[in-house]
KEGU-839748 format. One record per atom (N, C-alpha, C): residue number from 1; residue in three letters; chain; atom name; x, y, z. Coordinates in pm, whole numbers, plus 32768, in hexadecimal, padded with zeros to 4 digits. Layout:
BEGIN
NODE   resi   resn   chain   name      X      Y      Z
NODE    NUM    ALA       A     CA      X      Y      Z
...
***
This chain:
BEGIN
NODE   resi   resn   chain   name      X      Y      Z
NODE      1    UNK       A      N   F350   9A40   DD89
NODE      1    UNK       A     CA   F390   9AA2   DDDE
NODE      1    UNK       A      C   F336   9ABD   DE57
NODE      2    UNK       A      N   F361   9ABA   DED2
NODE      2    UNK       A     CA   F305   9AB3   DF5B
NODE      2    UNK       A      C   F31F   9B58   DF6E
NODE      3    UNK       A      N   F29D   9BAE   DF9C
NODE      3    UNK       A     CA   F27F   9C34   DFA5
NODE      3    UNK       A      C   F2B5   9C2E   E063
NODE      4    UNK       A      N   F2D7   9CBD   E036
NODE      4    UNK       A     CA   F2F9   9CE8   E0D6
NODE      4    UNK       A      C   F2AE   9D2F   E113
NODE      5    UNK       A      N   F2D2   9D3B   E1AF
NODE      5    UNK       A     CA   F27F   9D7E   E209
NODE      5    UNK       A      C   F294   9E15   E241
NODE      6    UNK       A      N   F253   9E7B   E242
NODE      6    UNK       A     CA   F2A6   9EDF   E276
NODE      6    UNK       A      C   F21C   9F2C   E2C8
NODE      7    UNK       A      N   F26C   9F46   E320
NODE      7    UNK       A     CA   F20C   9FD6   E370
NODE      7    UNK       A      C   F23C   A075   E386
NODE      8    UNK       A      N   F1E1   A08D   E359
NODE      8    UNK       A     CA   F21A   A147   E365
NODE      8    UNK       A      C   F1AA   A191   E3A7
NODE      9    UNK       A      N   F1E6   A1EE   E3D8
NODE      9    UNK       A     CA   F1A1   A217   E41C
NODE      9    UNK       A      C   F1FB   A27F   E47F
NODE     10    UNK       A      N   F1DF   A2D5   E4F2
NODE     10    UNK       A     CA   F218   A315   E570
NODE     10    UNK       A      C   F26D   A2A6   E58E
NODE     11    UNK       A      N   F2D7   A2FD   E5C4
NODE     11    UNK       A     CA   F364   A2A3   E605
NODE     11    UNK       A      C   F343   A269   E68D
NODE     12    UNK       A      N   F30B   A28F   E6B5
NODE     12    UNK       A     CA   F2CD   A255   E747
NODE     12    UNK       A      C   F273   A1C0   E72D
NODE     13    UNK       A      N   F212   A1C0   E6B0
NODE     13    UNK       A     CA   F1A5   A16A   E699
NODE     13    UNK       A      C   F232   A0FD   E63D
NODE     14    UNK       A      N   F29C   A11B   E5FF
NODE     14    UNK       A     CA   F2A3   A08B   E577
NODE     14    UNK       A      C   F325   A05D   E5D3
NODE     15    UNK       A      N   F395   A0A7   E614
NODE     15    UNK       A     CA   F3CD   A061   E670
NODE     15    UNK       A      C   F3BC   9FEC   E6C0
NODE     16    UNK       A      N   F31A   9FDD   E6F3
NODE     16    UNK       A     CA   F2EA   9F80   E734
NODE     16    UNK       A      C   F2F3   9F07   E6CB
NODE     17    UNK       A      N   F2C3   9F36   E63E
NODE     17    UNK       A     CA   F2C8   9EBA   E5F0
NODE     17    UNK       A      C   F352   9E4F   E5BA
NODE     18    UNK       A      N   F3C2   9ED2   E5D7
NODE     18    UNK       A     CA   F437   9E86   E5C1
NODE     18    UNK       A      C   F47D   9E3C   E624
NODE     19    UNK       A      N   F445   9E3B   E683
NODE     19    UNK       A     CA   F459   9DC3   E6E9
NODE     19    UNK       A      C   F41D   9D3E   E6CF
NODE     20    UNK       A      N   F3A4   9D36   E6B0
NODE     20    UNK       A     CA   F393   9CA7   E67E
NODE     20    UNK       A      C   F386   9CB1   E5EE
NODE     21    UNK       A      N   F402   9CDE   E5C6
NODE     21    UNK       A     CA   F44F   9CA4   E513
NODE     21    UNK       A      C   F403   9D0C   E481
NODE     22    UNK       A      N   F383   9D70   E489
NODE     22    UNK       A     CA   F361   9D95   E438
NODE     22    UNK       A      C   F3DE   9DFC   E41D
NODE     23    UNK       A      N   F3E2   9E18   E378
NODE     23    UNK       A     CA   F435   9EB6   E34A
NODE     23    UNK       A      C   F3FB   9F02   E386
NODE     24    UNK       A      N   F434   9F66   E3DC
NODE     24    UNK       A     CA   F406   9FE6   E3EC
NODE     24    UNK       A      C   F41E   A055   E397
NODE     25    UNK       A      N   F3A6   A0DB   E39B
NODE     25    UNK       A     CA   F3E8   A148   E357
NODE     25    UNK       A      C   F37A   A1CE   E395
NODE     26    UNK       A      N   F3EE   A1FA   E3F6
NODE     26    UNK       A     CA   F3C7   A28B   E410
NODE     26    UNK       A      C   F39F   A2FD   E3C7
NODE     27    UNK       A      N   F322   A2F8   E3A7
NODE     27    UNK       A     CA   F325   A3CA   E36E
NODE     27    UNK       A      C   F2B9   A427   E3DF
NODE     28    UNK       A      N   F30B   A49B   E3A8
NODE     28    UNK       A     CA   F2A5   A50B   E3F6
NODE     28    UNK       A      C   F23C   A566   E3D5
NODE     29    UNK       A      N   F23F   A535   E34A
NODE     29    UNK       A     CA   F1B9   A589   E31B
NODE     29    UNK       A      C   F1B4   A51C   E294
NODE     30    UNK       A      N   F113   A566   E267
NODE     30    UNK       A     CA   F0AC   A52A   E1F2
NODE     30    UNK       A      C   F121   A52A   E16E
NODE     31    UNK       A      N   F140   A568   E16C
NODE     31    UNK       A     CA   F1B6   A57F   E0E7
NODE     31    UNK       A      C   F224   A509   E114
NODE     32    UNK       A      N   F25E   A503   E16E
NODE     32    UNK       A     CA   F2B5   A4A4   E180
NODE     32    UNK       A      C   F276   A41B   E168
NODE     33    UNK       A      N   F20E   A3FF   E1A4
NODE     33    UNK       A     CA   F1D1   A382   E1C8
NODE     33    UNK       A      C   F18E   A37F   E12F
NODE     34    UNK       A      N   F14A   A3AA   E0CC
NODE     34    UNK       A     CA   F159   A3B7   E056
NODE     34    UNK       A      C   F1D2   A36F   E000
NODE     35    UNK       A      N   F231   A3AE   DFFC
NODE     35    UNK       A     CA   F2AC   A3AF   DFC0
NODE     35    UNK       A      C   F2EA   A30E   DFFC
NODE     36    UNK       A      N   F2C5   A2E7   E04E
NODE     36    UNK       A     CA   F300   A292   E0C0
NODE     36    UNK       A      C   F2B1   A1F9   E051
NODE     37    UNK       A      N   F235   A1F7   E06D
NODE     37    UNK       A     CA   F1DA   A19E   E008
NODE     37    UNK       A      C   F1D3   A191   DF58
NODE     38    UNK       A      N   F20C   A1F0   DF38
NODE     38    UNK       A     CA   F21C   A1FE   DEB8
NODE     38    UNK       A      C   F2B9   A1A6   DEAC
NODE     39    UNK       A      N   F31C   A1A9   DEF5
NODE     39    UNK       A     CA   F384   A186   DEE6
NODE     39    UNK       A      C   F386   A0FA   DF32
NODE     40    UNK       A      N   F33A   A0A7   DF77
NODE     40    UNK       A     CA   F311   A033   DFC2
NODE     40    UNK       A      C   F2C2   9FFE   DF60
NODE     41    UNK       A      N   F24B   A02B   DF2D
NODE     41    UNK       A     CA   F23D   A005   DEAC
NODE     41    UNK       A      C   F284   9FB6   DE45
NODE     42    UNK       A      N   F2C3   9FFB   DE15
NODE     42    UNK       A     CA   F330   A00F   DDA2
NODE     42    UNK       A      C   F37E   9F8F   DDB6
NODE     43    UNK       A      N   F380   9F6C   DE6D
NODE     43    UNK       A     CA   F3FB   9F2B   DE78
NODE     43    UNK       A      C   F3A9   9E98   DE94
NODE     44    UNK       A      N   F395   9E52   DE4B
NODE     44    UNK       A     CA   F30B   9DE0   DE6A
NODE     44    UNK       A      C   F300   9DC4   DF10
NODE     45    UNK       A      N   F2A5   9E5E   DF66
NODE     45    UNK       A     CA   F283   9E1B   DFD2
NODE     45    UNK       A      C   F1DB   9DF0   DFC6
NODE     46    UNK       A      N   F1BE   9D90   DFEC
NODE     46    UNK       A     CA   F124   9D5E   DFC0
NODE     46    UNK       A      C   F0B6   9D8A   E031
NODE     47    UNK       A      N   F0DD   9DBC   E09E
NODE     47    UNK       A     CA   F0A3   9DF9   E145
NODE     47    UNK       A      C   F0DE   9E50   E188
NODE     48    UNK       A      N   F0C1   9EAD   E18E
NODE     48    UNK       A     CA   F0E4   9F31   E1BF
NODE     48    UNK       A      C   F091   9F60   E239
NODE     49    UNK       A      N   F0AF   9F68   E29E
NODE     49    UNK       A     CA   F073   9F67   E30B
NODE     49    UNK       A      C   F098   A039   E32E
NODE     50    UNK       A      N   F004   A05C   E321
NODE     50    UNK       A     CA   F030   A11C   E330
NODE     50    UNK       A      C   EFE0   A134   E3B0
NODE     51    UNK       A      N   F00E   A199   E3E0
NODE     51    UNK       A     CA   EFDE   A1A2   E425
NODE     51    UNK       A      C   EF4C   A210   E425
NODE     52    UNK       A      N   EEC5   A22E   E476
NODE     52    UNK       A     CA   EE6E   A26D   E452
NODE     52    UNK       A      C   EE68   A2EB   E454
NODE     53    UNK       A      N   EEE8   A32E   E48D
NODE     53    UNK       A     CA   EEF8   A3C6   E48C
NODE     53    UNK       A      C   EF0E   A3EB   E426
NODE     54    UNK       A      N   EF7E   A3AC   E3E7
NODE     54    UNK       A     CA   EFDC   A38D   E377
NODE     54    UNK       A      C   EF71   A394   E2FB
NODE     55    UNK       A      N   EF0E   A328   E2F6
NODE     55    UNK       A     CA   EEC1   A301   E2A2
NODE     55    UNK       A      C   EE52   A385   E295
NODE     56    UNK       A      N   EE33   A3D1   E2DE
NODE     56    UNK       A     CA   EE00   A446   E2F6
NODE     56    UNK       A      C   EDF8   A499   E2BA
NODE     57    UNK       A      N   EE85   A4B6   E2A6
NODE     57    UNK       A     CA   EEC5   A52A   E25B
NODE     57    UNK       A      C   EEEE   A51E   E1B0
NODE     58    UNK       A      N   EEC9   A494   E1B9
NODE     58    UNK       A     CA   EECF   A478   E11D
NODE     58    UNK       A      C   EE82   A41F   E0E6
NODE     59    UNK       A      N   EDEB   A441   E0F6
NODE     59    UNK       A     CA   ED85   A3FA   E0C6
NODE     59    UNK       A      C   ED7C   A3C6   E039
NODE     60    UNK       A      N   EDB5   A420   DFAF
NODE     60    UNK       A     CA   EDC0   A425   DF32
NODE     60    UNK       A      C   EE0A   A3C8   DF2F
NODE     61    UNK       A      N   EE76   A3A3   DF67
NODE     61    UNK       A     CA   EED6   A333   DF51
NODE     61    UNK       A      C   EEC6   A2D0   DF7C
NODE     62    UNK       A      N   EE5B   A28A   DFEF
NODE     62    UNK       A     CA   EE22   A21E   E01A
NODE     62    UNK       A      C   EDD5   A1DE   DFA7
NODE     63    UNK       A      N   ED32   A26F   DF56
NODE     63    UNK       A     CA   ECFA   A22B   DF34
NODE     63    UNK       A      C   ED3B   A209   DEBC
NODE     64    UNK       A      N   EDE0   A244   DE66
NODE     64    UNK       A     CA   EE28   A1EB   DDF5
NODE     64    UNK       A      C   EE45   A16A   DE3A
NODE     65    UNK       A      N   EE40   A16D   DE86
NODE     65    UNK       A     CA   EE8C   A0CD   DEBB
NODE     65    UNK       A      C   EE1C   A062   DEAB
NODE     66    UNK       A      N   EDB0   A090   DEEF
NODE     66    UNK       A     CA   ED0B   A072   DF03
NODE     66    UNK       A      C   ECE4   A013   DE54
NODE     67    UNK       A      N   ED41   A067   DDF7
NODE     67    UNK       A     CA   ED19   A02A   DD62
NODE     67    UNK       A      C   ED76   9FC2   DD38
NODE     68    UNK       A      N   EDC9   9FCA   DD83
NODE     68    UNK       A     CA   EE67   9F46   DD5F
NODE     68    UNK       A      C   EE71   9EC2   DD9C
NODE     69    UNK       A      N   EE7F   9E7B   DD5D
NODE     69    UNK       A     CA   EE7F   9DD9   DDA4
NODE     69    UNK       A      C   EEFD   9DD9   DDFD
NODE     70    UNK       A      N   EF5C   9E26   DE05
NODE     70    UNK       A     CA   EF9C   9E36   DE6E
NODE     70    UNK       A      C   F015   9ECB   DE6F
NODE     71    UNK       A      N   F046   9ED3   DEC3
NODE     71    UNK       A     CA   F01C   9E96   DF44
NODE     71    UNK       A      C   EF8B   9ED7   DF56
NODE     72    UNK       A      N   EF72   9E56   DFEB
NODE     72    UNK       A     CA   EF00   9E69   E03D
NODE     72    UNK       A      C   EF20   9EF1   E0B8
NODE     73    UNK       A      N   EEE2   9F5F   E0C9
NODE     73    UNK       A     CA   EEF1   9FB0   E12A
NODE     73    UNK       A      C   EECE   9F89   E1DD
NODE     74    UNK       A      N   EEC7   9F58   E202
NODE     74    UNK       A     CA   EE9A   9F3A   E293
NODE     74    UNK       A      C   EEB4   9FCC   E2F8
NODE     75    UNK       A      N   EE3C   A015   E329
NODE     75    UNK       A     CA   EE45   A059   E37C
NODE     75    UNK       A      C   EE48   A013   E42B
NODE     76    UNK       A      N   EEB1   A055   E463
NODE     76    UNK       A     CA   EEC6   A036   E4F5
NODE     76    UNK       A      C   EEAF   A0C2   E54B
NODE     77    UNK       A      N   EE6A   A07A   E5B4
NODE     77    UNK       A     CA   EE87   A11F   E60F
NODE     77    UNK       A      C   EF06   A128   E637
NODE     78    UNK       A      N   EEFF   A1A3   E67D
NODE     78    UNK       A     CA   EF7D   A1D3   E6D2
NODE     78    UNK       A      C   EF6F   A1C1   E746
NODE     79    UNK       A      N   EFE8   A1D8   E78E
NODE     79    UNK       A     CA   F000   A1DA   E80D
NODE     79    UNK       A      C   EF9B   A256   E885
NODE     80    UNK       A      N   EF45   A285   E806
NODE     80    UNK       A     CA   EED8   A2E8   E86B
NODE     80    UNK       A      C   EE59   A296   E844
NODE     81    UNK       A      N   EE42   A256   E82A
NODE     81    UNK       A     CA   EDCF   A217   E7D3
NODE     81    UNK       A      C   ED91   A224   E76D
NODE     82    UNK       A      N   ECF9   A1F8   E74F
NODE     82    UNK       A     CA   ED14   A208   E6AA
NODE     82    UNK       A      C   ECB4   A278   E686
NODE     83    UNK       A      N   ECBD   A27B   E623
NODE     83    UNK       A     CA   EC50   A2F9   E5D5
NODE     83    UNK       A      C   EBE1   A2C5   E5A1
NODE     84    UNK       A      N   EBDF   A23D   E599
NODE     84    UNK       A     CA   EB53   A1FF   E542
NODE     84    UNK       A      C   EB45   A1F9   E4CB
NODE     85    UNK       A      N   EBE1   A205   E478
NODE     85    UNK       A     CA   EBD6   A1EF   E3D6
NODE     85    UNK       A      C   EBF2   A16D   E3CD
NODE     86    UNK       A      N   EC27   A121   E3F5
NODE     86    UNK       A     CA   EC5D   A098   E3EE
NODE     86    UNK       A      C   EBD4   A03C   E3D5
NODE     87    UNK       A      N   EB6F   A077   E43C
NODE     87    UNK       A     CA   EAF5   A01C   E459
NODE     87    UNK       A      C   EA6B   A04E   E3E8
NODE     88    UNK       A      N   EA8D   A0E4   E3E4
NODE     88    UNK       A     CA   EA54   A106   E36E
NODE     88    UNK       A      C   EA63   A0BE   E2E7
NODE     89    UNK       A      N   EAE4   A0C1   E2B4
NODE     89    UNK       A     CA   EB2E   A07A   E23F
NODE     89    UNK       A      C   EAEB   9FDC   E22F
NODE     90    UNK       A      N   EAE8   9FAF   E2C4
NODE     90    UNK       A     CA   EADD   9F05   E2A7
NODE     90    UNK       A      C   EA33   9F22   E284
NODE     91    UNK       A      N   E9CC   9F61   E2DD
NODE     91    UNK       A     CA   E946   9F4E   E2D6
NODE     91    UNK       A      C   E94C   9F9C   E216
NODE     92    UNK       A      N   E980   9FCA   E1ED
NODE     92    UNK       A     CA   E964   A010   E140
NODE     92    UNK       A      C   E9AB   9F8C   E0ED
NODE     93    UNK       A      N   EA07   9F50   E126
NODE     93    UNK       A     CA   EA48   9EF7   E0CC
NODE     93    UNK       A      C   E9B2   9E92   E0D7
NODE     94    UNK       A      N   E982   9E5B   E13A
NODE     94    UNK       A     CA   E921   9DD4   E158
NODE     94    UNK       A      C   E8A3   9DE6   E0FA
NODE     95    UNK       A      N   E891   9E85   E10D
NODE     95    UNK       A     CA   E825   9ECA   E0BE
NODE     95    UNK       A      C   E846   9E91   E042
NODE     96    UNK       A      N   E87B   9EC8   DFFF
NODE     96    UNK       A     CA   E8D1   9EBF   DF54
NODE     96    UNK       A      C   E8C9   9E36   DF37
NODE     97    UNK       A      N   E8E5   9DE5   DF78
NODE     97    UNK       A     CA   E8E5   9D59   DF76
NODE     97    UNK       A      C   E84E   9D00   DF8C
NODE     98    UNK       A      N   E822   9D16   DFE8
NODE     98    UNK       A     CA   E77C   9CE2   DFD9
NODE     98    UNK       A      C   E72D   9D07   DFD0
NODE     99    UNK       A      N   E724   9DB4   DFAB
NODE     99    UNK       A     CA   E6AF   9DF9   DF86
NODE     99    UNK       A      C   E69D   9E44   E00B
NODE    100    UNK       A      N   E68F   9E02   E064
NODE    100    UNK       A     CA   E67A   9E59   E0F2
NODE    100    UNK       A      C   E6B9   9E4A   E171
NODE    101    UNK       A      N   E6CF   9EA7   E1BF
NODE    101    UNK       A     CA   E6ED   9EA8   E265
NODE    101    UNK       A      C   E6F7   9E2C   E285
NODE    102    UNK       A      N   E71D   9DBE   E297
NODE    102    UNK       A     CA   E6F5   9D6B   E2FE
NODE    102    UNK       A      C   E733   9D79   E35C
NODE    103    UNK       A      N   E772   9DAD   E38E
NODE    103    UNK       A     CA   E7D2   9DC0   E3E5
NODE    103    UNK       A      C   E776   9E47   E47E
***
């Protein structure tokens, strides 16, 4: 069974993605965008593209994801730019993986 793609996030930021072919899915708060991944989940998507505001507001539910072989969470900035969790996330993932920073 081939996993699907989805981005959620602000309606301004996942719109852009449904122009070149990703699912989109609008929410407006941490509870939605929550509820939104739990049910994308559920539904075998294997990449979930959130956005970092989004991801912000619901840290507890990243790091459950953080423990699951899928889906994979991918943080994107927004259309104001980013907050620096995305780049945080990758330099802690590289850590975890070779012992240290290389990055």
């Amino acid at each position: 069974m081939t996993s699907k793609i989805a981005v959620v996030g602000e309606k301004q930021v996942v719109t852009a993605f449904q122009l070149i072919g990703f699912e989109a899915f609008p929410v407006v708060s941490g509870d939605k965008a929550r509820q939104k991944l739990r049910d994308l989940a559920n539904d075998n998507y294997g990449i979930i593209y959130l956005t970092e505001t989004m991801a912000e507001k619901i840290p507890e539910t990243i790091e459950y994801y953080d423990t699951q072989v899928t889906p994979a969470i991918i943080l994107i900035p927004t259309n104001n730019g980013t907050l620096g969790i995305a780049k945080e996330r990758i330099n802690k993932n590289v850590e975890k993986a070779v012992g240290e920073n290389i990055l």
